[in-house]
C-alpha positions in Angstrom: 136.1 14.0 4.2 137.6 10.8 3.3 139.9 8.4 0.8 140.0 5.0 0.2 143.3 3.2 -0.5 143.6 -0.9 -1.2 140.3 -1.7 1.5 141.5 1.3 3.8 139.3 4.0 4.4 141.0 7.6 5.3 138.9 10.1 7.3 139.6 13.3 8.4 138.9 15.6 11.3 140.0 18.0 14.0 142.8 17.2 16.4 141.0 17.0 20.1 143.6 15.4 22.0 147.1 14.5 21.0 148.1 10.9 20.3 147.8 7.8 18.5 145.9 5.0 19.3 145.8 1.1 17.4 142.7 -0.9 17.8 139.4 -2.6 17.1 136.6 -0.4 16.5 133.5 0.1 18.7 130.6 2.3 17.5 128.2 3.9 19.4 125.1 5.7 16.8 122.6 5.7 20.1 119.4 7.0 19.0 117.7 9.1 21.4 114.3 7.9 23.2 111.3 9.4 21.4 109.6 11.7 24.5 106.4 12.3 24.1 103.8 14.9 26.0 102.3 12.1 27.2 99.0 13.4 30.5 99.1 11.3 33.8 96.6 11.3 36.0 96.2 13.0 39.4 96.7 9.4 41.4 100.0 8.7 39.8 101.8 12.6 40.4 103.8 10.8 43.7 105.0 7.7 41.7 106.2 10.2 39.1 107.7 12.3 41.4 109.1 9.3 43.1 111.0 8.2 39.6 112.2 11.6 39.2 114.1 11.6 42.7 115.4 8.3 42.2 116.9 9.0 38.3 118.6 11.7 39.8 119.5 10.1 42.4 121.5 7.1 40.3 122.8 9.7 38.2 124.4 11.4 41.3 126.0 8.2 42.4 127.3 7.3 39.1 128.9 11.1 38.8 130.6 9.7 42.2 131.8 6.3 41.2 133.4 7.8 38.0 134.8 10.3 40.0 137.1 7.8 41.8 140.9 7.8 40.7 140.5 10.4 38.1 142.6 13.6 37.9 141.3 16.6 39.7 140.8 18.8 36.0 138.4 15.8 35.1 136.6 15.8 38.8 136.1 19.2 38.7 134.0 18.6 35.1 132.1 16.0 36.6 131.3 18.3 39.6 129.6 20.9 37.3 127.8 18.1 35.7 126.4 17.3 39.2 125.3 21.0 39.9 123.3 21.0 36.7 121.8 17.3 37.8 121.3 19.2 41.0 119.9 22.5 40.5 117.1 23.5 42.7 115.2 25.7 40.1 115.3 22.8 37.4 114.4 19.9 40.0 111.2 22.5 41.0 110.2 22.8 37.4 111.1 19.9 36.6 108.2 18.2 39.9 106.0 21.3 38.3 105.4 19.7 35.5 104.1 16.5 36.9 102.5 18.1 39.8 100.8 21.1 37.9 100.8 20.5 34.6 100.4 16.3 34.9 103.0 15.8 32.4 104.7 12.4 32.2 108.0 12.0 34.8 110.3 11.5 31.3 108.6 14.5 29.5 108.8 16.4 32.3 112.7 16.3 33.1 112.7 16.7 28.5 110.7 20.2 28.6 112.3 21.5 31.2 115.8 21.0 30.4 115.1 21.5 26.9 113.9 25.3 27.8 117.1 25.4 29.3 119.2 24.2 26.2 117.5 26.9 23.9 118.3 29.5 26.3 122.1 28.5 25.6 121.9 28.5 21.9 120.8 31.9 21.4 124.3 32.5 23.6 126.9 34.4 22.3 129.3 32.6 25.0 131.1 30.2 23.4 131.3 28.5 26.9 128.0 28.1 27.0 127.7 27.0 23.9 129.7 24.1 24.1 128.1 22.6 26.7 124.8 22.2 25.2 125.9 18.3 24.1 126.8 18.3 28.0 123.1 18.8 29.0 121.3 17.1 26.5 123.1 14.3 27.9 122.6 14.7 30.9 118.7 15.4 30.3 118.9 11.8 28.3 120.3 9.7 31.1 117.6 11.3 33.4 115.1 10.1 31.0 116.9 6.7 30.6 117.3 6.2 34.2 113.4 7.6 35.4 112.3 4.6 32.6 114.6 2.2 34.1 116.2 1.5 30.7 119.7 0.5 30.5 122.1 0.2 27.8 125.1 -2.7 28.0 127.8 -2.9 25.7 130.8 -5.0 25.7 133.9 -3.3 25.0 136.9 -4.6 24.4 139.9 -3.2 25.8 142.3 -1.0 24.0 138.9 -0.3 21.7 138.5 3.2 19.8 134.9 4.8 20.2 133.4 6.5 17.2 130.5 8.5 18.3 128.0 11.2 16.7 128.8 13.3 20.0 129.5 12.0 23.9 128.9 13.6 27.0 131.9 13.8 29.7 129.8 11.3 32.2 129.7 8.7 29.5 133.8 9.2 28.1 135.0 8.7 31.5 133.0 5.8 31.8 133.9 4.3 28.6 137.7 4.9 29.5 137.3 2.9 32.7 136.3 0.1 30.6 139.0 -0.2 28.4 138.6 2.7 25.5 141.9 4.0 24.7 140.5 6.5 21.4 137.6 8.5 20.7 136.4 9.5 17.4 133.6 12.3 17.1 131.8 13.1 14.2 130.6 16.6 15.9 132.1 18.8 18.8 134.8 21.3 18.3 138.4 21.1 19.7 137.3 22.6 22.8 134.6 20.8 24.0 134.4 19.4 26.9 134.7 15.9 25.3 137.7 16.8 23.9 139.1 18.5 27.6 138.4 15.5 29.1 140.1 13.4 26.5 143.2 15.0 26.6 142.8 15.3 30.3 142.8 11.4 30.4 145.8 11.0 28.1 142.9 9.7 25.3 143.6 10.9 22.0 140.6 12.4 20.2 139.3 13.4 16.3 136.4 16.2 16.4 134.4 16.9 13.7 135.1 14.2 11.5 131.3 14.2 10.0 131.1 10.8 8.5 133.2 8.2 10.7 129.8 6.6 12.6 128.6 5.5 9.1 131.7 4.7 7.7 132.8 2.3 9.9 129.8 0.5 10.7 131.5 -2.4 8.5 135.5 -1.7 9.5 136.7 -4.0 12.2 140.0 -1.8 13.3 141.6 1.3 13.0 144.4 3.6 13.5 143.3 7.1 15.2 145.9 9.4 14.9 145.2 12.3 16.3 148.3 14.4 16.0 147.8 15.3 12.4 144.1 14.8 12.3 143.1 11.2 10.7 140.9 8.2 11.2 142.4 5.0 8.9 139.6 2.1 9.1 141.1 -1.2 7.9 144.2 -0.1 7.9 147.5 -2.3 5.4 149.5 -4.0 7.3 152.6 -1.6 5.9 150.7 1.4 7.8 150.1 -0.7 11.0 154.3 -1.2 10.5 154.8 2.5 10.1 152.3 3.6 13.3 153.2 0.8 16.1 156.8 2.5 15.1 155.5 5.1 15.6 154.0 5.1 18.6 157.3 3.8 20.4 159.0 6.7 19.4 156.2 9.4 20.5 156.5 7.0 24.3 160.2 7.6 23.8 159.9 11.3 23.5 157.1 11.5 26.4 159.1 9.8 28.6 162.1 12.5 28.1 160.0 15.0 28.8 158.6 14.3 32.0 160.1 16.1 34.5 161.5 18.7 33.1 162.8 21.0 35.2 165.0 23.1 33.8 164.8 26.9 34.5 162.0 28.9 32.0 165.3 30.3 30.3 165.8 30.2 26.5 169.0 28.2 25.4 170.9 31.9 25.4 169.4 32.8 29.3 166.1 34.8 28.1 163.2 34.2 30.8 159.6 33.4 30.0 156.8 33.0 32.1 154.9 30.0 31.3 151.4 30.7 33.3 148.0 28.4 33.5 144.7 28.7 32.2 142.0 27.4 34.8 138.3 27.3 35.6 138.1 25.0 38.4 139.9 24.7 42.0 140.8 20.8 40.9 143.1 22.1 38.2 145.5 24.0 40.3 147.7 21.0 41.1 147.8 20.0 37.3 148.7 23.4 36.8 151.5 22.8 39.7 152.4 19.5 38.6 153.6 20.9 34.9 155.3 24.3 36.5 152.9 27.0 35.8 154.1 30.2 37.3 150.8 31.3 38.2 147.6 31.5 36.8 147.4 33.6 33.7 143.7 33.5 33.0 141.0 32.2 35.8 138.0 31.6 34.1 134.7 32.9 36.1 132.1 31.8 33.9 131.3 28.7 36.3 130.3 30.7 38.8 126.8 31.3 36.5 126.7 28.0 35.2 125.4 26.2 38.3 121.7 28.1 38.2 119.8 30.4 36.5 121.9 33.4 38.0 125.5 33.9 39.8 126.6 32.4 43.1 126.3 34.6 46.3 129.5 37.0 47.0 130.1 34.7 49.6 130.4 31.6 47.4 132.4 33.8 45.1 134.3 35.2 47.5 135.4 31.2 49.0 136.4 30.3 45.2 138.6 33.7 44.6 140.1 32.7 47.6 140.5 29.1 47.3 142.3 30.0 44.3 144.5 32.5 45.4 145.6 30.7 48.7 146.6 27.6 46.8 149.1 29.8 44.1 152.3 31.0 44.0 152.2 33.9 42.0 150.1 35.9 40.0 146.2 35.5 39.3 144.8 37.2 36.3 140.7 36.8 37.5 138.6 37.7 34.0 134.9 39.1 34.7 132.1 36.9 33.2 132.8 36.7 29.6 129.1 35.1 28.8 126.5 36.9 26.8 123.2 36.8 24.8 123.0 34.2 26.8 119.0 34.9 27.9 119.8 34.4 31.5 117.4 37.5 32.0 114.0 37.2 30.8 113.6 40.7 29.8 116.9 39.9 27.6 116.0 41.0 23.6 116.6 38.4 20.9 119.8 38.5 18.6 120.2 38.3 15.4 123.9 37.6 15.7 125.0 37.2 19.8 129.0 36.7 18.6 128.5 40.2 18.1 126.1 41.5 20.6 125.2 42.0 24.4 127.8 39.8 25.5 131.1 40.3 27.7 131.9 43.9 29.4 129.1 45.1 27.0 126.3 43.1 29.1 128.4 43.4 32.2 127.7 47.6 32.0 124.1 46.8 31.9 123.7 44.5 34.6 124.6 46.3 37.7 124.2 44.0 40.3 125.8 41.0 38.3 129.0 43.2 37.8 128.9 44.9 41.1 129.1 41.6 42.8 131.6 39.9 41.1 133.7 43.0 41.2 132.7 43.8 45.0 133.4 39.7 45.7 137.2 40.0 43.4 138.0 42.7 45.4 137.2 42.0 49.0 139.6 38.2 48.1 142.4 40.9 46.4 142.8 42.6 49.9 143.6 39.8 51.8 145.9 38.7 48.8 147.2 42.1 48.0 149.3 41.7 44.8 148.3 39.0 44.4 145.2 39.7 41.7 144.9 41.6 38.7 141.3 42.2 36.6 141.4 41.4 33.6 138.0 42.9 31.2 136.5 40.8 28.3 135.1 42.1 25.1 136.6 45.1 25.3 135.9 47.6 22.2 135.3 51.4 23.0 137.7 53.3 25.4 134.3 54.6 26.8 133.8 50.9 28.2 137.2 51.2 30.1 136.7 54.5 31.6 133.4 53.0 32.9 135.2 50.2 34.6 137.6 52.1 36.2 134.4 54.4 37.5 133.2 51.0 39.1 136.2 49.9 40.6 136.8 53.2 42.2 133.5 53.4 43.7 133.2 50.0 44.8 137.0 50.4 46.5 135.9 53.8 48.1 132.9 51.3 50.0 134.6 48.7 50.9 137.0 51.3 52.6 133.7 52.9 54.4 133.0 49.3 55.8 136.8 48.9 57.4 138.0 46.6 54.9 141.4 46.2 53.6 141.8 46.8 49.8 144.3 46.4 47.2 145.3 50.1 46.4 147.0 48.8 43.2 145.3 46.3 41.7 146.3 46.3 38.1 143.2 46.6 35.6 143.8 44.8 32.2 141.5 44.3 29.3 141.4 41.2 26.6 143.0 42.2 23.4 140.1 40.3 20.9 138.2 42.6 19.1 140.4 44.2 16.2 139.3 47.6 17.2 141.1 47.6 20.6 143.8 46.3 18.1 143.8 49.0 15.6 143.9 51.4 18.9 146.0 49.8 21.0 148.1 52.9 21.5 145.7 54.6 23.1 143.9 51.6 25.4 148.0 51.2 26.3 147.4 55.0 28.2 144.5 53.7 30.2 145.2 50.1 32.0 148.4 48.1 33.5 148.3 45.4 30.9 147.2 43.6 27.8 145.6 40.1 27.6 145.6 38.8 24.1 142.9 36.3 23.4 144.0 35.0 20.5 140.9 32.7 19.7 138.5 35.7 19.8 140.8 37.8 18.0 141.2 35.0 15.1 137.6 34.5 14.9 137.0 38.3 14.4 139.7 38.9 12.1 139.3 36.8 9.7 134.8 36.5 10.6 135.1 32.6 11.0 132.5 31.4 13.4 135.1 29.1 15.5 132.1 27.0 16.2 130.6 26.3 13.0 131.6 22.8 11.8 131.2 23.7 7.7 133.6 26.8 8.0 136.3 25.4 10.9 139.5 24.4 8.3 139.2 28.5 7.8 139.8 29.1 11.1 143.6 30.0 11.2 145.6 31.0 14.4 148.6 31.1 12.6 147.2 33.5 10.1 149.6 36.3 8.9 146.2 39.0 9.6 146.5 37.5 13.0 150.2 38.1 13.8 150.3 41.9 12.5 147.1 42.6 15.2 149.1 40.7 17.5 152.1 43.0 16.4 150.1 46.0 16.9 149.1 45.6 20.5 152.6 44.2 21.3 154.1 47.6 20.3 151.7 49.7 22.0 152.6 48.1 25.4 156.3 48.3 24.9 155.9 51.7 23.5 154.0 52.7 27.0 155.4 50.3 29.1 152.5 48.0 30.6 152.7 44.3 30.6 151.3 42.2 27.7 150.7 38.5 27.9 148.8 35.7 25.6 146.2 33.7 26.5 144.6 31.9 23.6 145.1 28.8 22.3 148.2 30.2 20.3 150.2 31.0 23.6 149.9 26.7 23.6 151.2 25.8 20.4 154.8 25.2 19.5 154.8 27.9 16.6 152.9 30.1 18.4 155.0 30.1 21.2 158.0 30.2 19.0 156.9 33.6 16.9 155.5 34.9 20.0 158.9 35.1 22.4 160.6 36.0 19.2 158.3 39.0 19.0 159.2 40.0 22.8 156.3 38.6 24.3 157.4 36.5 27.5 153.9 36.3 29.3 152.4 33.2 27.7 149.3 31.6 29.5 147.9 27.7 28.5 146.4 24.8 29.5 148.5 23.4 31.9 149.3 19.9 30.1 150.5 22.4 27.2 153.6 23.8 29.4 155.9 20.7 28.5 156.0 20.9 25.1 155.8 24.4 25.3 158.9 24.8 27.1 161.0 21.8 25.6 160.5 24.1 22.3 161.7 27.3 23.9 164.3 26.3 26.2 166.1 24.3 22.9 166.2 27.2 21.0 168.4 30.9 21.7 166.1 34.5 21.4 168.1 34.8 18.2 167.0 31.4 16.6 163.3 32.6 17.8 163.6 35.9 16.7 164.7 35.0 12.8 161.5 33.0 12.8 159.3 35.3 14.0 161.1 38.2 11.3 160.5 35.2 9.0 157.0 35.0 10.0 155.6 38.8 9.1 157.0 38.1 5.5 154.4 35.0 5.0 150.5 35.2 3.5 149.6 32.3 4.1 149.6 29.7 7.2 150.7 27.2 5.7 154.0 29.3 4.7 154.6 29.8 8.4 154.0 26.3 9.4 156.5 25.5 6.6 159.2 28.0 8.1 159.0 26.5 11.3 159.9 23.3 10.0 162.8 24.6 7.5 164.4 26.6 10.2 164.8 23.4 12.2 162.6 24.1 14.9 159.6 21.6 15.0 162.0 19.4 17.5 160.6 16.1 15.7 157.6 16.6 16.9 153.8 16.2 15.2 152.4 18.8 12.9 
């Protein structure tokens, strides 16, 4: 979408990262190499081979050089690219091909990681999902580097990138060499383009659609991220307005580095403020802003390395790392993937969003559940009080009582075997599908605690495919259906007195934290670089201030009512919309 005003082009998108950036303009439309299923002969399989362990090779070493001086968050997403580069069952189908089937080295390392990339589309894991862009580039600088075909481009420093789409590898590498804005015309706001961008302080547009071709003529630009808009030639009276801008925004950054005061409202109400992780490298980020522990621990990774899970041992060394590095709680969710064809006896989907995914194909796969639950619970006894389970995709109050039936049989032989256990670990389930909602009463009588994934639970509630690009401006957090589910599951814990915390998206935004403590609910869980502003809004503000706006909020029927609340109450704290 876009406007044109004296010259000045206005495009719109998705905030990825927060900021605002000035600069010249640098676009990269990179057309991928045509791969054909071209036949070698049998005298040139070990030169093939040969290219294939060398590409990888140099793809390994660049992962490494990149990895220098970055922040441990970004690392840790450079590592998983390296266990994809590295898998063993890819790099033997990969020297199959050229050995058995005397396929070309570059269409070799194409059809095998393209069978990998359709596996991941039919997924009904939105984790998965999003990383599709990640492997397709990585399968693309394999094929680049086995051809020996490299691509130089000067950039000039301070530039902003405007890309159809961008792996991690190549962002951090454009960052070292001067890009201070990134520009996407695909990729949702959780990408891993855009993690890594607001990782690196870069500010980032998603799903702006049309920005490659429309500045393919436009010689600078102002990206400004906060409210969601690319301006290509740019008047001189906006370039006034946003270099003002900007020094107020480094003004108000500045103040709020290290704040420490006390997770008290202005009127002495305590909130937690806890982190949302899914590698080891993020605990000290998570440190570094004053998470009080880690309110959701992603698993996921621990499948994404291969075609199946790690070992209980590897599982068990990562719980553990975890745990021995925080102060505080750890909420550990089980594998939340699904659909996800990781089985080959898996059926196809019509729709995996709502199929075999989460506890639903957890139940079915014994020895996938067993060992993640045998592996969480041999770490939780040498860290007793430490953990707490926490269930995904939780619908039927059947699934629960089958969880419980595991967790008790599991504990009972790990008992047999002389092993110390956790008595009391508390068991939790996800609040995202609107019937565990609807019935939160009665899921309140049978666990310790409610999670609320508020990005699920939008994306059920009002049937908005989060990751579909045509429909995303209907995806609302803030939407008043959203709040009264939200409502609903808050009572049912207070009503039978088990914990409830947040851990969507929601639990990191100002309003939603705002409307959230007013509610009563003190357990919020976020990226970790989310806990400043976060805090600066609550600590500002009394439980009375945040209380009228969340009363305030359950009269609204529309978002855009509640965001305009919010601001007449006084409480945006000058900040961005």
């Amino acid at each position: 979408m876009s406007s044109r005003k004296s010259g000045e082009i206005s495009i719109k998108g998705l905030p990825g990262s927060e900021g605002i950036a000035i600069g010249t303009i640098l676009v990269l439309d990179k057309k991928k190499r045509k791969v054909q299923p071209k036949k070698i002969k049998s005298d040139a399989i070990l030169a093939h081979l040969k290219r294939y362990a060398k590409s990888k090779e140099k793809f390994l070493i660049e992962l490494d050089e990149l990895a220098i001086n970055l922040d441990q968050k970004t690392v840790g997403i450079l590592e998983t690219q390296k266990h994809i580069a590295s898998d063993i069952e890819i790099e033997k189908r990969v020297n199959s091909c050229i050995e058995i089937e005397l396929y070309s080295v570059d269409y070799s390392i194409y059809k095998v990681f393209n069978e990998f990339i359709e596996r991941l589309k039919e997924s009904g894991s939105e984790l998965f999902q999003q990383r599709i862009i990640d492997i397709e580039n990585i399968r693309d600088r394999l094929i680049d580097l086995s051809c020996e075909d490299e691509q130089k481009l000067e950039i000039e420093k301070g530039a902003i990138l405007i890309v159809k789409d961008i792996s991690p590898t190549d962002l951090v590498a454009f960052y070292e060499k001067g890009v201070k804005g990134l520009v996407m015309d695909k990729g949702g706001v959780t990408s891993h383009a855009a993690i890594i961008a607001h990782s690196l302080d870069i500010p980032c547009l998603v799903s702006s659609k049309i920005a490659v071709d429309s500045a393919s003529e436009a010689k600078k630009a102002i990206l400004d991220a906060n409210k969601g808009e690319l301006f290509l030639n740019p008047t001189k009276q906006r370039l006034d307005e946003y270099k003002k801008e900007i020094r107020r925004l480094k003004r108000v950054k500045k103040a709020r580095v290290g704040l420490q005061q006390p997770s008290q409202t202005k009127d002495g109400v305590d909130f937690h403020l806890r982190a949302n992780i899914e590698f080891v490298q993020e605990l000290q980020a998570a440190k570094d802003y004053g998470a009080e522990g880690v309110g959701l621990l992603r698993t996921e990774a621990l499948l994404y390395g291969g075609i199946a899970q790690k070992s209980e041992v590897e599982q068990i060394k990562f719980y553990e790392n975890v745990l021995s590095q925080t102060d505080g709680p750890v909420v550990i969710r089980l594998f939340d993937v699904g659909g996800d064809k990781l089985n080959t006896h898996t059926p196809d989907e019509a729709n995996p969003f709502l199929g075999w995914r989460g506890i639903r194909m957890l139940l079915d796969e014994d020895e996938m559940f067993e060992g993640q639950l045998r592996s969480i619970l041999k770490s939780a006894g040498k860290y007793p009080g430490q953990v707490r389970i926490l269930v995904p995709m939780i619908s039927l109050l059947e699934e629960v009582h089958q969880v419980k039936k595991r967790i008790t049989k599991i504990q009972k032989g790990l008992k047999k075997e002389g092993l110390a256990i956790d008595e009391s670990i508390p068991l939790g389930i996800m609040i995202e599908v609107p019937s565990a909602a609807l019935l939160a009463d009665h899921f309140a009588k049978e666990v310790d605690f409610f999670s609320i994934g508020t990005n699920d639970l939008t994306q059920y509630a009002l049937a908005v495919d989060r990751g579909n690009e045509q429909i995303c401006t209907l995806y609302q957090q803030h939407h008043p259906s959203v709040w009264k589910l939200i409502e609903l599951a808050n009572k049912a814990a207070k009503e039978n007195e088990i914990e409830i915390s947040i851990c969507g998206e929601l639990a990191g935004d100002e309003i939603g934290a705002a409307c959230l403590i007013g509610m009563g609910i003190t357990d919020l869980s976020m990226s970790p670089s989310n806990i400043p502003k976060v805090k600066e809004a609550l600590v500002n503000r009394s439980l009375e201030e945040l209380q009228a706006f969340s009363k305030a909020v359950f009269t609204c029927s529309t978002s855009n009512e509640i965001k305009a609340v919010f601001k007449k109450m006084g409480l945006a704290n000058n900040s961005p919309d």
